[in-house]
C-alpha positions as CSV (number, residue, x, y, z in Angstrom):
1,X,0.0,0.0,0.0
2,X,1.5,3.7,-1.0
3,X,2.4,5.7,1.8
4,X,2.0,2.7,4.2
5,X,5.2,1.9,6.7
6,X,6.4,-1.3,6.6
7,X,8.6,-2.4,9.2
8,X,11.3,-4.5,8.1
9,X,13.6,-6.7,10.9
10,X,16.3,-4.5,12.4
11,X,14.3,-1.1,11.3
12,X,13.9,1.3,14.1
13,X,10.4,2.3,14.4
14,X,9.2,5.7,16.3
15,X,6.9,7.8,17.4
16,X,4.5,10.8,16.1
17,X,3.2,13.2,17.6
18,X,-0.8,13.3,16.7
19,X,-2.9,16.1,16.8
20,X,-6.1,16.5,18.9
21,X,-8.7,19.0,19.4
22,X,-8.0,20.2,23.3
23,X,-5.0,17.6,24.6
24,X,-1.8,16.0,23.1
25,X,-1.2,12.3,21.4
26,X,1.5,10.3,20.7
27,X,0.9,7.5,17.9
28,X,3.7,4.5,17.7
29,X,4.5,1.5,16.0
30,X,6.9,-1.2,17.2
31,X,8.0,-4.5,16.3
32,X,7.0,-5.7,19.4
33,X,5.0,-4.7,22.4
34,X,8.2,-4.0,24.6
35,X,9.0,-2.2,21.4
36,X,6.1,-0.3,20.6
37,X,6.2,0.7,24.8
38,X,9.2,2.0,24.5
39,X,8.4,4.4,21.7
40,X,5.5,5.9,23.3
41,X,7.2,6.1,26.4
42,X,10.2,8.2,24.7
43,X,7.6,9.9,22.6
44,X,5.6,11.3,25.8
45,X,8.5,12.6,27.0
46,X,10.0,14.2,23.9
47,X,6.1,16.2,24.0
48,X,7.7,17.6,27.5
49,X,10.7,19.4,27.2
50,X,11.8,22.4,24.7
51,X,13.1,21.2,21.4
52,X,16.5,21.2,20.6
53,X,18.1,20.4,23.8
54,X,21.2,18.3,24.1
55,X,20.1,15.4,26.5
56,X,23.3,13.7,25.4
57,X,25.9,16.3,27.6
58,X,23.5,15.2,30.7
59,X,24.7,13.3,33.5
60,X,22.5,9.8,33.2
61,X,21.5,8.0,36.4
62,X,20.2,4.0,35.9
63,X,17.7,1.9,37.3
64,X,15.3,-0.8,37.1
65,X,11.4,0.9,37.4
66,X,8.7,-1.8,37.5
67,X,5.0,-1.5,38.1
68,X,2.0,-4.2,38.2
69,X,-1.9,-4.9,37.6
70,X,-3.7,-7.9,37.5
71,X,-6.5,-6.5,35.3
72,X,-6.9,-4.7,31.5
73,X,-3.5,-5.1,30.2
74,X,-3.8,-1.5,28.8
75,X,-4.3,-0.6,32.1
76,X,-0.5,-1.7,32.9
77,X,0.5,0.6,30.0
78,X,-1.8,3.7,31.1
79,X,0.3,2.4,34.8
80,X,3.8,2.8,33.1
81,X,3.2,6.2,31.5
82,X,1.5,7.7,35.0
83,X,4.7,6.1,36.9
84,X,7.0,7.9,34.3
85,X,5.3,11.2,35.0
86,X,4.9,10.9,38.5
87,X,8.9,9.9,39.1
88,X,9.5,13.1,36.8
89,X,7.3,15.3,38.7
90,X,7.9,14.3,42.3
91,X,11.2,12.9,42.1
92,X,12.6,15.2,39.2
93,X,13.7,12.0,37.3
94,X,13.4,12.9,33.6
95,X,13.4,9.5,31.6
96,X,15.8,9.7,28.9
97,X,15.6,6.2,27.6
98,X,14.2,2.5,28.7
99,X,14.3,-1.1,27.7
100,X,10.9,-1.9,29.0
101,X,9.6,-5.4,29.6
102,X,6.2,-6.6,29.8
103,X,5.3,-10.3,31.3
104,X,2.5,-11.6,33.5
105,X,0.8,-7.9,34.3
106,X,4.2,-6.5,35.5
107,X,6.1,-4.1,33.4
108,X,10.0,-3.6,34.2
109,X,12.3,-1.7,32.7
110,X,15.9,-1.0,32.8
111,X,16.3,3.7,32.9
112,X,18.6,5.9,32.1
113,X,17.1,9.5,34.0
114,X,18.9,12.8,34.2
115,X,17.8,15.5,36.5
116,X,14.8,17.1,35.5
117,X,16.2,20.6,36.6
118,X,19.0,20.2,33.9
119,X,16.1,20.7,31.3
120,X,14.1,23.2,29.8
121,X,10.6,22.2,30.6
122,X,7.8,23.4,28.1
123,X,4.9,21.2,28.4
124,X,3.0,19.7,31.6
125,X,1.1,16.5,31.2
126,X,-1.5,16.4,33.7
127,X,-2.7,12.4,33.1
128,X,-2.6,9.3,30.6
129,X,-6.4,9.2,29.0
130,X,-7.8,6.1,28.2
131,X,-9.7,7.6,25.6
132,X,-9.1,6.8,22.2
133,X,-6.4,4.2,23.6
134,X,-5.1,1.5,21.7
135,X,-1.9,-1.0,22.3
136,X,-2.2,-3.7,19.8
137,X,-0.6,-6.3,17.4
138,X,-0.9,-5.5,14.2
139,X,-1.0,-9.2,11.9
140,X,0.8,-9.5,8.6
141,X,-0.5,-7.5,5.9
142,X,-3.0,-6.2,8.2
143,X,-3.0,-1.7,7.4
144,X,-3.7,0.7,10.1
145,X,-4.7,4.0,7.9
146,X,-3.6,7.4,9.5
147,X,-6.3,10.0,9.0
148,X,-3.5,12.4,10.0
149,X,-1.4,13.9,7.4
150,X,2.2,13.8,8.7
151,X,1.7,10.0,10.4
152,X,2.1,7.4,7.9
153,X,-0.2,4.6,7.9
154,X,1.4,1.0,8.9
155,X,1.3,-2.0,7.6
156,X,2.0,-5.4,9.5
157,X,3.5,-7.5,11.2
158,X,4.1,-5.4,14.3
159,X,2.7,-3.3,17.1
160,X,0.6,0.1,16.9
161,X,-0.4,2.2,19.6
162,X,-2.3,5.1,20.2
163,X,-2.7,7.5,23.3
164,X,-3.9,10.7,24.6
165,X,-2.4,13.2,27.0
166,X,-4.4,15.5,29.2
167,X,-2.7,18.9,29.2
C-alpha cells in the first residue's frame, strides 16, 4: 500500500506526535510490544521538554522501574506512563531512555534519567487518558490508515499504539 510503513527486521520504528482538538497524542508503531512501549514512552517525553536540547551532555543516572496490575493489560500501559510522569514530577527523574519489559501484568524496565532541573521544561502532562487508547498487534499484511497527514499509515506484522495526553 503507497504511503504505508512497513517495518522490516532491524528497522527502528518511532513515534508521532498526533494532533487533537483540546489535549496532546503520541501515535507509535513497534515491532514488538516492549517495542512499541518503549516508543510511546520516549515519545511522551519528547512532547515535554523544549526542542533542541542536548540530553546527550546530561549526566544519566540507571535503574530498574517496575509496576504491576492484574487486570486490563492497557491498564498496565496507562500504569507505566503515569509512573514515568509521577517519578518526573515528584522525584525530578526525567526518563531519557528504557528497555521496558512486559510479562505476567508486571512491566519492568531498565532507565537511564537525568535531573529534571537540567532541562528546559515546556509542556505539563497532567494524566494518561484512556480515551481513544489503543496498544495492539498488528498481523501481517493487516493496514492501520492514519487519517493524520504527517503520520504514515502502517502495515504489518508489528505493534501500533495510540494515546492521549491530558494537558
Amino acid at each position: 500500500m503507497l504511503g504505508a510503513y512497513k517495518f522490516h527486521r532491524g528497522d527502528l520504528l518511532s513515534y508521532w506526535v498526533r494532533p487533537t482538538t483540546a489535549d496532546i497524542g503520541i501515535r507509535a508503531f513497534g515491532k514488538d510490544s516492549n517495542d512499541l512501549l518503549r516508543e510511546i514512552t520516549l515519545g511522551m517525553q519528547s512532547i515535554l521538554i523544549e526542542a533542541g536540547q542536548d540530553t546527550n551532555s546530561l549526566i544519566r543516572k540507571t535503574a530498574t522501574w517496575r509496576v504491576s496490575h492484574d487486570g486490563d493489560p492497557h491498564i498496565l500501559i496507562i500504569k507505566w506512563l503515569d509512573e514515568v510522569l509521577y517519578r518526573n514530577e515528584v522525584n525530578d527523574e526525567f526518563l531519557i531512555d528504557c528497555l521496558p519489559i512486559i510479562r505476567d501484568g508486571t512491566i519492568e524496565s531498565h532507565v537511564s534519567y537525568v535531573d529534571k532541573n537540567q532541562l528546559k521544561i515546556e509542556l505539563e502532562i497532567k494524566a494518561v487518558t484512556t480515551h481513544d487508547f489503543d496498544f495492539k498487534k498488528v498481523s501481517t499484511g493487516e493496514i492501520i490508515n492514519s487519517d493524520y497527514v504527517d503520520i504514515p499509515s502502517f502495515e504489518g506484522p508489528g505493534w501500533f499504539g495510540d494515546v492521549v495526553f491530558d494537558i
